[in-house]
CHARMM-style PDB file with segment names, atoms N, HN, CA, C and O in Angstrom:
ATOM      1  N   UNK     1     -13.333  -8.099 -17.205  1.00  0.00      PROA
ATOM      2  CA  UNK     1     -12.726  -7.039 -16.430  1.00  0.00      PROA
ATOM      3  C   UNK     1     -11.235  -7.328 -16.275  1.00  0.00      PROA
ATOM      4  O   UNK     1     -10.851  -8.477 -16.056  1.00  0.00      PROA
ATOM      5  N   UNK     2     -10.401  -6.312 -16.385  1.00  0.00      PROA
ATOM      6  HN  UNK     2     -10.714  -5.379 -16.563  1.00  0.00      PROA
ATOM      7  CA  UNK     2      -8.817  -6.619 -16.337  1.00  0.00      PROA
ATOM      8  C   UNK     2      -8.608  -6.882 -15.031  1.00  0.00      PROA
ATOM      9  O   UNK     2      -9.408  -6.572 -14.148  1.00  0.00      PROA
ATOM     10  N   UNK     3      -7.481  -7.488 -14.838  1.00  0.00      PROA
ATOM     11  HN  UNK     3      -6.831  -7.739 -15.555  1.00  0.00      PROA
ATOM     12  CA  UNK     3      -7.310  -7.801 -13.215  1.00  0.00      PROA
ATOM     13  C   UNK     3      -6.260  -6.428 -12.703  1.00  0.00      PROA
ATOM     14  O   UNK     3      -5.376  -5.745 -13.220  1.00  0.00      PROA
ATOM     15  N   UNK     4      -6.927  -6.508 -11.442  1.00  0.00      PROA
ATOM     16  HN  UNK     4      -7.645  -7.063 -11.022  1.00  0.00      PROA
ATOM     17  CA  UNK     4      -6.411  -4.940 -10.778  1.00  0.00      PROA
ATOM     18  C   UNK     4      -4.614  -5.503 -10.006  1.00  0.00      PROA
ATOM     19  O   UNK     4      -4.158  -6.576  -9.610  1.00  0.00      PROA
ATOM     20  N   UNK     5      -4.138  -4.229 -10.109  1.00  0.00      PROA
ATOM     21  HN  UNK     5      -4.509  -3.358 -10.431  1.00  0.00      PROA
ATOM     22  CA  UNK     5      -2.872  -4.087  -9.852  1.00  0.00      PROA
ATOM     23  C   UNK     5      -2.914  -3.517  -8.346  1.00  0.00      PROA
ATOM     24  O   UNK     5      -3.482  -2.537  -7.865  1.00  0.00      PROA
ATOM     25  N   UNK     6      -1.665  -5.031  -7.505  1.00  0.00      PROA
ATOM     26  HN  UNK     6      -1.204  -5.827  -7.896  1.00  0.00      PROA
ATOM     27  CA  UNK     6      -1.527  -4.874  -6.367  1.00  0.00      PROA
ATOM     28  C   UNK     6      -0.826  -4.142  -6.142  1.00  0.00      PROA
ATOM     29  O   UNK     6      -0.021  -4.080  -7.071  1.00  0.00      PROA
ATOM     30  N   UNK     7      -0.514  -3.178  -5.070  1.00  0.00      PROA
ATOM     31  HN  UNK     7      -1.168  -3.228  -4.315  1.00  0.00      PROA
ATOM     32  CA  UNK     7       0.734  -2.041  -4.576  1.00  0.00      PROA
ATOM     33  C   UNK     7       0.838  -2.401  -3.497  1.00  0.00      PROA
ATOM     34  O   UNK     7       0.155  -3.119  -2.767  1.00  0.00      PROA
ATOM     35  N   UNK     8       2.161  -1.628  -3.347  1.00  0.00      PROA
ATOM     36  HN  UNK     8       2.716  -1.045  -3.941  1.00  0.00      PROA
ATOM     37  CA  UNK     8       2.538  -0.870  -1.871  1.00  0.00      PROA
ATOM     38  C   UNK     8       2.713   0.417  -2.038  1.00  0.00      PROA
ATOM     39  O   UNK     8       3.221   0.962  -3.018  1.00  0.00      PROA
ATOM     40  N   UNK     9       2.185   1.040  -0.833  1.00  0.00      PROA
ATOM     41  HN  UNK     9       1.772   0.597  -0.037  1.00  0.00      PROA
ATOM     42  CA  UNK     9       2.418   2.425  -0.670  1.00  0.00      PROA
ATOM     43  C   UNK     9       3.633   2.614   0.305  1.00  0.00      PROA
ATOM     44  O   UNK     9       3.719   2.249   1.477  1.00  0.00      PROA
ATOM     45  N   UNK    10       4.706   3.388  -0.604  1.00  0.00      PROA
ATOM     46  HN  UNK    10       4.636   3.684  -1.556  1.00  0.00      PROA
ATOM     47  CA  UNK    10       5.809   3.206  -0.100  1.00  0.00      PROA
ATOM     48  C   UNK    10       5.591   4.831   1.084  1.00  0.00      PROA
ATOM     49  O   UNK    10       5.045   5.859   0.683  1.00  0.00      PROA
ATOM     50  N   UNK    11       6.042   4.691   2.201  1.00  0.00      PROA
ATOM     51  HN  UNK    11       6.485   3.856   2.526  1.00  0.00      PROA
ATOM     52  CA  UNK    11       6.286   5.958   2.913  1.00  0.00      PROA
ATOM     53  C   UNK    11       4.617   6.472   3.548  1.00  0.00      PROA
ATOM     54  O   UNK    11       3.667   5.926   2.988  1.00  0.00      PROA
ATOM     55  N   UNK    12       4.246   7.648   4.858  1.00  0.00      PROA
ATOM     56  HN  UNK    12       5.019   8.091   5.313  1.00  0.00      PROA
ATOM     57  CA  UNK    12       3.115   7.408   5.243  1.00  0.00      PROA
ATOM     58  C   UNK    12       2.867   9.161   4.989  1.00  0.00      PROA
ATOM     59  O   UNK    12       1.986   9.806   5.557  1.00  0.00      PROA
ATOM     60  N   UNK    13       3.729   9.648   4.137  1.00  0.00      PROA
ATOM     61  HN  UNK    13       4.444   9.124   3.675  1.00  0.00      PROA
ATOM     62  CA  UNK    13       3.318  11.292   4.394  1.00  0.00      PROA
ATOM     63  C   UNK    13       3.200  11.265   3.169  1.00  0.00      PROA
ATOM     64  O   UNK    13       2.070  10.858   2.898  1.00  0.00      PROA
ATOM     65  N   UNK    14       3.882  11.527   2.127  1.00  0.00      PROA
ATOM     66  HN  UNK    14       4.800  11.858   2.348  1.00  0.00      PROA
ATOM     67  CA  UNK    14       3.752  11.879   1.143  1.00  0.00      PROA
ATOM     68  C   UNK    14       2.540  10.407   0.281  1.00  0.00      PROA
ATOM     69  O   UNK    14       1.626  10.539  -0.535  1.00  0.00      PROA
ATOM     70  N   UNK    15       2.866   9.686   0.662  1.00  0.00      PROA
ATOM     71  HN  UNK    15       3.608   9.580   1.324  1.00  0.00      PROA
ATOM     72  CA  UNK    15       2.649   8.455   0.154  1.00  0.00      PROA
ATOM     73  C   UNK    15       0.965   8.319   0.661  1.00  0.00      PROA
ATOM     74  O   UNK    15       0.316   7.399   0.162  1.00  0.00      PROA
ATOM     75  N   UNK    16       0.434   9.048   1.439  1.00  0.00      PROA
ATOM     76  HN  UNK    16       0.961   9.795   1.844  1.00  0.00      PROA
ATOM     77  CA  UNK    16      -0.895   8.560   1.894  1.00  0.00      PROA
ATOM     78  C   UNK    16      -1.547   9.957   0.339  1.00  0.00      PROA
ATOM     79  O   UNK    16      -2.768  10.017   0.191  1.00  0.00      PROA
ATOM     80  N   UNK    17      -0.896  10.628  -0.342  1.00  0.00      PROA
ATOM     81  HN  UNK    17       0.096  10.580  -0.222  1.00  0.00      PROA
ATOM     82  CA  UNK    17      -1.068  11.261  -1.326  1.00  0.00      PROA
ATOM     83  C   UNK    17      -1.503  10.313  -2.901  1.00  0.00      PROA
ATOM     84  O   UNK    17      -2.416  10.408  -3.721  1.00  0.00      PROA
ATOM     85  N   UNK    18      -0.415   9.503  -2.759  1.00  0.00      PROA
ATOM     86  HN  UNK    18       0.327   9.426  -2.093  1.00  0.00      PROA
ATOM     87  CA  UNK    18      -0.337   8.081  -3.677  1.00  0.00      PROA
ATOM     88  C   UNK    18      -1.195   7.098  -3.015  1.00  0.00      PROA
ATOM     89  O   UNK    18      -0.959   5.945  -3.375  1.00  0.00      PROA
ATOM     90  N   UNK    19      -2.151   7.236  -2.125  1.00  0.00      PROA
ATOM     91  HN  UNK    19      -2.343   8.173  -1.833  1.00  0.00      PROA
ATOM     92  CA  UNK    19      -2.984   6.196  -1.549  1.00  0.00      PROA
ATOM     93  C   UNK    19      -4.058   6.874  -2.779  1.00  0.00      PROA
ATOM     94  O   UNK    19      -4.392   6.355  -3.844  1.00  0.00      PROA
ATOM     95  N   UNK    20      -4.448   8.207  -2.212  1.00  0.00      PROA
ATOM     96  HN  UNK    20      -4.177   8.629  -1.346  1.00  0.00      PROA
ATOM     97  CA  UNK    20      -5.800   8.572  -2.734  1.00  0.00      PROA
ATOM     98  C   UNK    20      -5.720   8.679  -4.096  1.00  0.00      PROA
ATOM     99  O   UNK    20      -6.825   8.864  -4.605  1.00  0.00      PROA
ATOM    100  N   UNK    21      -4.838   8.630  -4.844  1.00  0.00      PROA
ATOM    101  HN  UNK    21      -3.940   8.480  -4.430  1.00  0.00      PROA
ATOM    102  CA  UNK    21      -5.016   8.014  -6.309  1.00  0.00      PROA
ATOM    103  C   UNK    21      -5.281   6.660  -6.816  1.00  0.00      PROA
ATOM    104  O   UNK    21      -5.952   6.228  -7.752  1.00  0.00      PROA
ATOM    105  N   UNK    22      -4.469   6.071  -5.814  1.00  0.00      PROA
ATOM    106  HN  UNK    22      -3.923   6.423  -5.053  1.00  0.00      PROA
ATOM    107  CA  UNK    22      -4.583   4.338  -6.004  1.00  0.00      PROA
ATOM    108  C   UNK    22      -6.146   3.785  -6.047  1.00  0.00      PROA
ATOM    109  O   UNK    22      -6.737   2.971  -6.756  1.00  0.00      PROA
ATOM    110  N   UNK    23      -6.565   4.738  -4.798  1.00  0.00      PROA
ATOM    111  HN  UNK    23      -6.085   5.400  -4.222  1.00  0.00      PROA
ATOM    112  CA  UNK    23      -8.206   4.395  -4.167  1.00  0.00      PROA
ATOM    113  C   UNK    23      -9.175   5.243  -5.224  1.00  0.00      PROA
ATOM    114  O   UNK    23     -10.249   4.697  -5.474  1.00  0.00      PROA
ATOM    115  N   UNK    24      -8.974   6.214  -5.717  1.00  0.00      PROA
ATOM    116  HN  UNK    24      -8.101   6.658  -5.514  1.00  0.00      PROA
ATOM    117  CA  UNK    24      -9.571   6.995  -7.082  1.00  0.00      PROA
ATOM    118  C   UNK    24      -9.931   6.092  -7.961  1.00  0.00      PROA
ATOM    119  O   UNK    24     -10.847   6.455  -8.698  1.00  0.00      PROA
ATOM    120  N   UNK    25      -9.416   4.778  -8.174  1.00  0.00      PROA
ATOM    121  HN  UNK    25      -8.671   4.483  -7.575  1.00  0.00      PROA
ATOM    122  CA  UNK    25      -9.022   4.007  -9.524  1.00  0.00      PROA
ATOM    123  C   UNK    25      -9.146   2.554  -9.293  1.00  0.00      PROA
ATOM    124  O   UNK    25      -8.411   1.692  -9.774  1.00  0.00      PROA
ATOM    125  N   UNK    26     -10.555   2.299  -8.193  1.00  0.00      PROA
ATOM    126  HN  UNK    26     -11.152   3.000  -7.802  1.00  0.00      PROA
ATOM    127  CA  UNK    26     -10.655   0.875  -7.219  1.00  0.00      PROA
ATOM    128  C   UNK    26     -10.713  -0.206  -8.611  1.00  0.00      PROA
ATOM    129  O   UNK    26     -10.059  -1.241  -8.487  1.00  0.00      PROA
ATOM    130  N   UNK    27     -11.404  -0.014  -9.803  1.00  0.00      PROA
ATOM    131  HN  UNK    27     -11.935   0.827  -9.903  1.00  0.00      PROA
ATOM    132  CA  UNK    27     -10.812  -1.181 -10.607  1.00  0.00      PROA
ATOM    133  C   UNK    27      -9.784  -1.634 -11.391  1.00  0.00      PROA
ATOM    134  O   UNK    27      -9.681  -2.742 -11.918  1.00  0.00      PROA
ATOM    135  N   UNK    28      -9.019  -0.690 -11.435  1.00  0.00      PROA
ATOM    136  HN  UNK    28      -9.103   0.210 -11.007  1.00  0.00      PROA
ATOM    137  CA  UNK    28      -7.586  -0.768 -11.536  1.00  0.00      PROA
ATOM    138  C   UNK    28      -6.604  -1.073 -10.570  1.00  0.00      PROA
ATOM    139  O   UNK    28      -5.643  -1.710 -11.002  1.00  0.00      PROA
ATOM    140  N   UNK    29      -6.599  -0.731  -9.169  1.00  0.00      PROA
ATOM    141  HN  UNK    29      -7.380  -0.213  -8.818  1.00  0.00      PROA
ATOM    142  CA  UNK    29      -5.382  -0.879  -8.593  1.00  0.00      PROA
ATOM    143  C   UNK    29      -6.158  -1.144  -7.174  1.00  0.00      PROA
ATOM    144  O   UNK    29      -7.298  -0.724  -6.971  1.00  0.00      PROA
ATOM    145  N   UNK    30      -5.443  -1.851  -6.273  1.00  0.00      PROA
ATOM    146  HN  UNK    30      -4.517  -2.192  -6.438  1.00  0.00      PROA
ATOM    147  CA  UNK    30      -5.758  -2.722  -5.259  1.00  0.00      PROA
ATOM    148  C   UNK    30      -4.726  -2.019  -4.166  1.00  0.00      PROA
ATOM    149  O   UNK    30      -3.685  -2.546  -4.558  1.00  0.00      PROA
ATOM    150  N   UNK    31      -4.413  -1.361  -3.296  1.00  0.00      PROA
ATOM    151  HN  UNK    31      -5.260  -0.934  -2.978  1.00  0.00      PROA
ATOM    152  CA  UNK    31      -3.530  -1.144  -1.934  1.00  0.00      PROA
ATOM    153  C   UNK    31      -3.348  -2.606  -0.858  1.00  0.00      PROA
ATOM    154  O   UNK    31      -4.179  -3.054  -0.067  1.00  0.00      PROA
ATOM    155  N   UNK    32      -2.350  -2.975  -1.081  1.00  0.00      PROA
ATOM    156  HN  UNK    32      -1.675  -2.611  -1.723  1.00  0.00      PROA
ATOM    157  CA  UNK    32      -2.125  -4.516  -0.554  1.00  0.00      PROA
ATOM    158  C   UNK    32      -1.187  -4.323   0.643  1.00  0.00      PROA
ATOM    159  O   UNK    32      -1.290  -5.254   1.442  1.00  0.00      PROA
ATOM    160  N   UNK    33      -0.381  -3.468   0.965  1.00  0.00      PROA
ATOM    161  HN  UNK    33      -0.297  -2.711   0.316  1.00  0.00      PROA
ATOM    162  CA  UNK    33       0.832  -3.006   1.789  1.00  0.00      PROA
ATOM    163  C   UNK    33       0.886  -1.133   1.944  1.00  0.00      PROA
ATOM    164  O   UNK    33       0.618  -0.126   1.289  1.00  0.00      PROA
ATOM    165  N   UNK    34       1.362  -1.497   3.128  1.00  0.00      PROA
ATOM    166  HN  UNK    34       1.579  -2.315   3.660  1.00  0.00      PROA
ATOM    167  CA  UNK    34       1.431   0.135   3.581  1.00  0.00      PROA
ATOM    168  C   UNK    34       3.319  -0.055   3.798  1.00  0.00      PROA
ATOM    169  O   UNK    34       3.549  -1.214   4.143  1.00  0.00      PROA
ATOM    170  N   UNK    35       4.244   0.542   3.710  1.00  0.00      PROA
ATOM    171  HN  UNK    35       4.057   1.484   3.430  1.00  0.00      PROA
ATOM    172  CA  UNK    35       5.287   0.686   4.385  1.00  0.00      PROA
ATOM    173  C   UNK    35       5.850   1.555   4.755  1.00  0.00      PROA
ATOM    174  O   UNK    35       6.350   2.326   3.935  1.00  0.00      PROA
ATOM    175  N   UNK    36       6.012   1.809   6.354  1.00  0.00      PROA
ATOM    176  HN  UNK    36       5.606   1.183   7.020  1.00  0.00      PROA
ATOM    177  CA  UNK    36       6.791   2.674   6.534  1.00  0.00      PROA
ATOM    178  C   UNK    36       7.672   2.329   7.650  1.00  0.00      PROA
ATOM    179  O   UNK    36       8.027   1.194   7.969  1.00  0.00      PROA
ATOM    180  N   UNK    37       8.049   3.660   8.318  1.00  0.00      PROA
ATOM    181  HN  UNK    37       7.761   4.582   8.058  1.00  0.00      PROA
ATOM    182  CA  UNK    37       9.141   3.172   9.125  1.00  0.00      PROA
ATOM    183  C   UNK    37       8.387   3.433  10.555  1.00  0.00      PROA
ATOM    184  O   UNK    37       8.778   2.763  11.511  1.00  0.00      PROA
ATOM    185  N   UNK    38       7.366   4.339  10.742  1.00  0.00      PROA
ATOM    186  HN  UNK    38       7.049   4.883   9.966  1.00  0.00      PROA
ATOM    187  CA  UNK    38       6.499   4.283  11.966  1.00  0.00      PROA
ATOM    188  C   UNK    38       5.310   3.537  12.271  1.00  0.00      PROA
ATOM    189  O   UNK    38       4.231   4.095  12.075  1.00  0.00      PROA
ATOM    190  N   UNK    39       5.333   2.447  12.688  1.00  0.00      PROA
ATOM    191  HN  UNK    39       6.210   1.994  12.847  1.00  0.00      PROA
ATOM    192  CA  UNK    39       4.061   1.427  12.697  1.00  0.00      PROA
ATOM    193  C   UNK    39       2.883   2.389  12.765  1.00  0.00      PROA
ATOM    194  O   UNK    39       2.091   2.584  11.843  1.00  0.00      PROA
ATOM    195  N   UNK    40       2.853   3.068  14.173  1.00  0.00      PROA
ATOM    196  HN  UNK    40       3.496   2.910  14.922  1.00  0.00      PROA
ATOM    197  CA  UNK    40       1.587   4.206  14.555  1.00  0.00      PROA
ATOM    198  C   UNK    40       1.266   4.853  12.988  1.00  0.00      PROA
ATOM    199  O   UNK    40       0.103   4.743  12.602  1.00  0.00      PROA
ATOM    200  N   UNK    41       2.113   5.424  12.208  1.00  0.00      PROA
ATOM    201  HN  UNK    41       3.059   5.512  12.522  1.00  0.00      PROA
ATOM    202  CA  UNK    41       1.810   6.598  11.198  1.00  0.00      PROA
ATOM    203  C   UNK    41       1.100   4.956  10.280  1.00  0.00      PROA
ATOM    204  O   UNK    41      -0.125   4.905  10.168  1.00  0.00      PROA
ATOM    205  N   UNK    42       1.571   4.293   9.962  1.00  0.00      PROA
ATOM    206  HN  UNK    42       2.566   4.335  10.053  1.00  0.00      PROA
ATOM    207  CA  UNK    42       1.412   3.313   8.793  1.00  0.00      PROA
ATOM    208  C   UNK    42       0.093   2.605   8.948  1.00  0.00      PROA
ATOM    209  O   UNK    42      -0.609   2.388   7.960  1.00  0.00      PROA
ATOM    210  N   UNK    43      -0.404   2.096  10.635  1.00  0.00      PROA
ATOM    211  HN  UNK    43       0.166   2.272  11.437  1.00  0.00      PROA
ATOM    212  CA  UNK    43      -1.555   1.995  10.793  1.00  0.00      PROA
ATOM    213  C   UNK    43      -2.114   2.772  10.696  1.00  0.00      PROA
ATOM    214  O   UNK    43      -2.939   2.098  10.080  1.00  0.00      PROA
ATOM    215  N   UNK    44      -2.499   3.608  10.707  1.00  0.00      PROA
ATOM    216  HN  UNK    44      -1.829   4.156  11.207  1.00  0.00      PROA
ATOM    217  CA  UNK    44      -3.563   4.687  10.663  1.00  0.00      PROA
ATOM    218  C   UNK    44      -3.519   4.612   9.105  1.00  0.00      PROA
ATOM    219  O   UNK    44      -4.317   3.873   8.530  1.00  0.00      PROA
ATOM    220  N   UNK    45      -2.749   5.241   8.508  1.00  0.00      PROA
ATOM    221  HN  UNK    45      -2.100   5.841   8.976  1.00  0.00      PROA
ATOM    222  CA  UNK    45      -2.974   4.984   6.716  1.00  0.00      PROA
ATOM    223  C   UNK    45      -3.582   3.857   6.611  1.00  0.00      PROA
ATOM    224  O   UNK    45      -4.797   3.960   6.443  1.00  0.00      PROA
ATOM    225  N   UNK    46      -3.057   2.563   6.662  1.00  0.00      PROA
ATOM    226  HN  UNK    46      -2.070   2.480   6.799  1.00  0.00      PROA
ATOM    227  CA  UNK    46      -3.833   1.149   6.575  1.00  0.00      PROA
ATOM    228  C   UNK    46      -5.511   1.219   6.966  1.00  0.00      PROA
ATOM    229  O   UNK    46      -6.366   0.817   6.178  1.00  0.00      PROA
ATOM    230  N   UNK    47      -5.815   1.766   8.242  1.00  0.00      PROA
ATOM    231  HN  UNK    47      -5.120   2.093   8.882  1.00  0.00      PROA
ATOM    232  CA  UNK    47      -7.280   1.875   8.067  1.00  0.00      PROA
ATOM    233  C   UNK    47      -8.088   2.860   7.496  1.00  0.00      PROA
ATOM    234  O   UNK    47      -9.251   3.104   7.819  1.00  0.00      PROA
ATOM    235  N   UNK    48      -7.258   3.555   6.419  1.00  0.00      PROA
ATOM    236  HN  UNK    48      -6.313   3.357   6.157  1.00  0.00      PROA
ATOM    237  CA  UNK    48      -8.024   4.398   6.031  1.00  0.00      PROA
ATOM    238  C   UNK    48      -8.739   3.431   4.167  1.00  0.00      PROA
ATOM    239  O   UNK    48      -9.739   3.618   3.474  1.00  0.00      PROA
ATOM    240  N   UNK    49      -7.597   2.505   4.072  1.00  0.00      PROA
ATOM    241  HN  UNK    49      -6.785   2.353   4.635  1.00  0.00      PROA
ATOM    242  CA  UNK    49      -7.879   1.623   2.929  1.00  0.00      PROA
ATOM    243  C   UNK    49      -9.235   0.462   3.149  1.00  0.00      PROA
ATOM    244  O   UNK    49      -9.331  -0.246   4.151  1.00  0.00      PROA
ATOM    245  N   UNK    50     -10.151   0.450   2.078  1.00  0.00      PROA
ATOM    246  HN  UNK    50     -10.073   1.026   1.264  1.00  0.00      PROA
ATOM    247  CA  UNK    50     -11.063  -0.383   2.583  1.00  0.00      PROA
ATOM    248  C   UNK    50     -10.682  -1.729   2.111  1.00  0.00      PROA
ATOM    249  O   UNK    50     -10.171  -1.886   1.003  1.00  0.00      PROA
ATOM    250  N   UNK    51     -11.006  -3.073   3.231  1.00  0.00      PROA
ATOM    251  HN  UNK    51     -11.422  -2.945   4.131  1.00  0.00      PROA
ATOM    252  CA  UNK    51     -10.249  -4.093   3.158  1.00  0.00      PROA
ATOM    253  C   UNK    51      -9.358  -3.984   4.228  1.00  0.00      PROA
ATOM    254  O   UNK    51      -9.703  -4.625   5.220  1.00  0.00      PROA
ATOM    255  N   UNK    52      -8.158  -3.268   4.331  1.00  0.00      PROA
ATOM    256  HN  UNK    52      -7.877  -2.748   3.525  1.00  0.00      PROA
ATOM    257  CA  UNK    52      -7.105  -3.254   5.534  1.00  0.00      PROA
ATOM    258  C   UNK    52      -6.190  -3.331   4.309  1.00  0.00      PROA
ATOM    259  O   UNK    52      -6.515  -3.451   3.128  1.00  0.00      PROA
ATOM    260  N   UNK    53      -5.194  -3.253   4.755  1.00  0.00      PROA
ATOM    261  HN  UNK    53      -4.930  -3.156   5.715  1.00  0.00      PROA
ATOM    262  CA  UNK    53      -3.620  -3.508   3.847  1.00  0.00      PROA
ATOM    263  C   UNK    53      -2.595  -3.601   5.000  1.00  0.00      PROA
ATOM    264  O   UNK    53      -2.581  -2.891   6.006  1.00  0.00      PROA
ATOM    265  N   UNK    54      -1.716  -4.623   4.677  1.00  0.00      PROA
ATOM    266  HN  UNK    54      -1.727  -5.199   3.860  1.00  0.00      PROA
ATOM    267  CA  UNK    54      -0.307  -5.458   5.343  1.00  0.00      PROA
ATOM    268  C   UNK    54       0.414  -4.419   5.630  1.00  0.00      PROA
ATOM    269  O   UNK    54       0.564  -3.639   4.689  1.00  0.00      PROA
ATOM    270  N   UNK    55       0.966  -4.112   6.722  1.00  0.00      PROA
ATOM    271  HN  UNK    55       0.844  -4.745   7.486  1.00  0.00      PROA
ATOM    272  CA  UNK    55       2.016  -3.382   7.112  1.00  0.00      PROA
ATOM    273  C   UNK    55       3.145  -3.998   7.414  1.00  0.00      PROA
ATOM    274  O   UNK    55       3.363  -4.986   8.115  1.00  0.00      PROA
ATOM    275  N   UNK    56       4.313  -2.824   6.386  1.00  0.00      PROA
ATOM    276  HN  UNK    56       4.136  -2.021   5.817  1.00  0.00      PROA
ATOM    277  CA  UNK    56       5.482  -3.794   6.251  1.00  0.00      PROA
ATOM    278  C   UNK    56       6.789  -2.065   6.938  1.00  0.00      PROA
ATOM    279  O   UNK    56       7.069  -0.959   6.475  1.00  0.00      PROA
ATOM    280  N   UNK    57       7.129  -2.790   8.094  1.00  0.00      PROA
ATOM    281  HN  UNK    57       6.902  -3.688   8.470  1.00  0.00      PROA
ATOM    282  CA  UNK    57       8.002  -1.700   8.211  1.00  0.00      PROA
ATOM    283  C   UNK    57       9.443  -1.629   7.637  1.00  0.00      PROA
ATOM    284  O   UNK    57      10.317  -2.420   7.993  1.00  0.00      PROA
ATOM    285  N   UNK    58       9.712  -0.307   6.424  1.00  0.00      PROA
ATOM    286  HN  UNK    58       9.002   0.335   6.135  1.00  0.00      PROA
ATOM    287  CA  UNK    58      11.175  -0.477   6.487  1.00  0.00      PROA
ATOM    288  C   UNK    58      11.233  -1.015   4.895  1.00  0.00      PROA
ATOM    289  O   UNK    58      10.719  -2.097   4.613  1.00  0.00      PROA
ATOM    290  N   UNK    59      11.733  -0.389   4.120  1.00  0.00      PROA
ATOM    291  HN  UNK    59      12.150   0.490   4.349  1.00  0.00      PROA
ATOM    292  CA  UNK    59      11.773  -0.348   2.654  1.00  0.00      PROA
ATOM    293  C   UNK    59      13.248  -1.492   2.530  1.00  0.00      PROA
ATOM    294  O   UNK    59      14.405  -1.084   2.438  1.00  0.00      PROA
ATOM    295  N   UNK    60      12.793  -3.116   2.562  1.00  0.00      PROA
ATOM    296  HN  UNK    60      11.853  -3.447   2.637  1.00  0.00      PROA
ATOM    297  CA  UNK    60      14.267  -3.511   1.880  1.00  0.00      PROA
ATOM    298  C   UNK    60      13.970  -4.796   1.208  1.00  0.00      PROA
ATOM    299  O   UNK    60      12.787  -5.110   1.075  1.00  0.00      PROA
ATOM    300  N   UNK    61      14.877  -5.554   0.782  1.00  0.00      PROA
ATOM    301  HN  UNK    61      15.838  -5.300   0.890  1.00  0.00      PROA
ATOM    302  CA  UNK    61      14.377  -7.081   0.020  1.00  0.00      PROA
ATOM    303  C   UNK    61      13.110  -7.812   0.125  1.00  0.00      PROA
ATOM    304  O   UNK    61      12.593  -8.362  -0.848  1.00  0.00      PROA
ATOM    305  N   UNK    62      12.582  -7.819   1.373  1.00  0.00      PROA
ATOM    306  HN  UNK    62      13.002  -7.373   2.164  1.00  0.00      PROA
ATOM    307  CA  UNK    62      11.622  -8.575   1.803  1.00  0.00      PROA
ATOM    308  C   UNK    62      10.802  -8.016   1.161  1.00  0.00      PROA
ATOM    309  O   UNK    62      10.448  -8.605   0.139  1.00  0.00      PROA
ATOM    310  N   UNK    63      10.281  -6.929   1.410  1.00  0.00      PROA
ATOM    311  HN  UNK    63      10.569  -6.451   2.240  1.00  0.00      PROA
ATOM    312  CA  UNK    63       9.146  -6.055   0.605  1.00  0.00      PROA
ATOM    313  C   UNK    63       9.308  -6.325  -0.903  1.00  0.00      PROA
ATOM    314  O   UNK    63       8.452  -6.913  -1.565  1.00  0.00      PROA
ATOM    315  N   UNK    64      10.373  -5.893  -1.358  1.00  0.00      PROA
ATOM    316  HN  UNK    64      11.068  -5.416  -0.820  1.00  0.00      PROA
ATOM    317  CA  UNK    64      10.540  -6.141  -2.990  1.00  0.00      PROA
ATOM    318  C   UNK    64      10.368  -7.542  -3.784  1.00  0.00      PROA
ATOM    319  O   UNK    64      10.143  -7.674  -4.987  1.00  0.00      PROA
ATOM    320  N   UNK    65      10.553  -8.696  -2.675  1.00  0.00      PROA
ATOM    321  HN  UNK    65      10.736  -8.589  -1.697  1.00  0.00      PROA
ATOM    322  CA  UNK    65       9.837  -9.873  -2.813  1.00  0.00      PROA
ATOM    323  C   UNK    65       8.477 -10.793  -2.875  1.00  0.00      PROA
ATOM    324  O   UNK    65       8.042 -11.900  -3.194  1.00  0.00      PROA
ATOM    325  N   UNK    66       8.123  -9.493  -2.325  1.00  0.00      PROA
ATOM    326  HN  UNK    66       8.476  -8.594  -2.066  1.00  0.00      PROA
ATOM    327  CA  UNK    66       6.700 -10.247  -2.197  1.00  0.00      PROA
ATOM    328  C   UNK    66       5.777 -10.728  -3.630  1.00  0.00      PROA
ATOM    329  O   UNK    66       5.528 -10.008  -4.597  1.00  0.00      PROA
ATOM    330  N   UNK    67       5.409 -12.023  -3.445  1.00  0.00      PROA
ATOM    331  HN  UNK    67       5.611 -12.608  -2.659  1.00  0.00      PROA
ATOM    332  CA  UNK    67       4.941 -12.277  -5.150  1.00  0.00      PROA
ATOM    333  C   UNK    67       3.424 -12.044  -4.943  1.00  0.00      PROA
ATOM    334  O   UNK    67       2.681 -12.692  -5.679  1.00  0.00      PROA
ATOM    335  N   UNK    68       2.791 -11.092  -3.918  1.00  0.00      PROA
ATOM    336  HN  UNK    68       3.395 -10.566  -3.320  1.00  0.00      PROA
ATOM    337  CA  UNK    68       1.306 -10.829  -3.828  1.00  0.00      PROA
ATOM    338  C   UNK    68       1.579  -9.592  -4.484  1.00  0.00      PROA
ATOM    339  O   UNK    68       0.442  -9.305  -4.857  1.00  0.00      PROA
ATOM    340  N   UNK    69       2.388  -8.568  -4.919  1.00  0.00      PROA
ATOM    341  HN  UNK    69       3.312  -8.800  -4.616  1.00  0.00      PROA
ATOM    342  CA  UNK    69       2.858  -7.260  -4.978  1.00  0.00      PROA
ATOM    343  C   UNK    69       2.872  -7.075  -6.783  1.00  0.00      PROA
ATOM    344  O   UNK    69       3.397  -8.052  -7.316  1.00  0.00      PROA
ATOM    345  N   UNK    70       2.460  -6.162  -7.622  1.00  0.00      PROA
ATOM    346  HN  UNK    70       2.034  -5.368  -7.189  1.00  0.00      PROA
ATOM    347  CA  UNK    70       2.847  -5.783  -8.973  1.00  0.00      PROA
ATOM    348  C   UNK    70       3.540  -4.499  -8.979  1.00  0.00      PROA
ATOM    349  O   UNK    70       4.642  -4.334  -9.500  1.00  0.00      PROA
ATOM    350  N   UNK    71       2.815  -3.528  -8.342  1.00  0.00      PROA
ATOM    351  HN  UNK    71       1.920  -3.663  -7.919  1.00  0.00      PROA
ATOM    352  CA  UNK    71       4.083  -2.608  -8.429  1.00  0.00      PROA
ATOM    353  C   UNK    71       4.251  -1.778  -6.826  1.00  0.00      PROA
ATOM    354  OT1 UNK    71       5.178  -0.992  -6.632  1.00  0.00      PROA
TER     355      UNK     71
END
């Protein structure tokens, strides 16, 4: 089996759109991070992922660093 590709879902409106594709495609791609800029909006997306996923507020270096992350 190929190994599945970690994300972040960048943003909690449009982006919980790009969740339900990610989650369409559970052996391909993994939801590892939620980010946004409203904790409240970003948790709620996060429990909608099964597993949970890291909430990271705020799109900047740190996020783009992470070596748990592929795209």
């Amino acid at each position: 089996m190929p190994r599945r590709h970690r994300v972040a879902i960048v943003g909690t409106g449009i982006g919980a759109r790009h969740a339900e594709g990610f989650l369409a495609n559970p052996d391909t791609f993994e939801i590892a991070v939620i980010c946004g800029q409203d904790r409240a909006r970003a948790e709620a997306l996060a429990a909608t992922i099964p597993g949970g996923a890291a909430i990271h507020l705020g799109f900047d270096d740190a996020l783009l660093a992470r070596p748990d992350l592929d795209i």
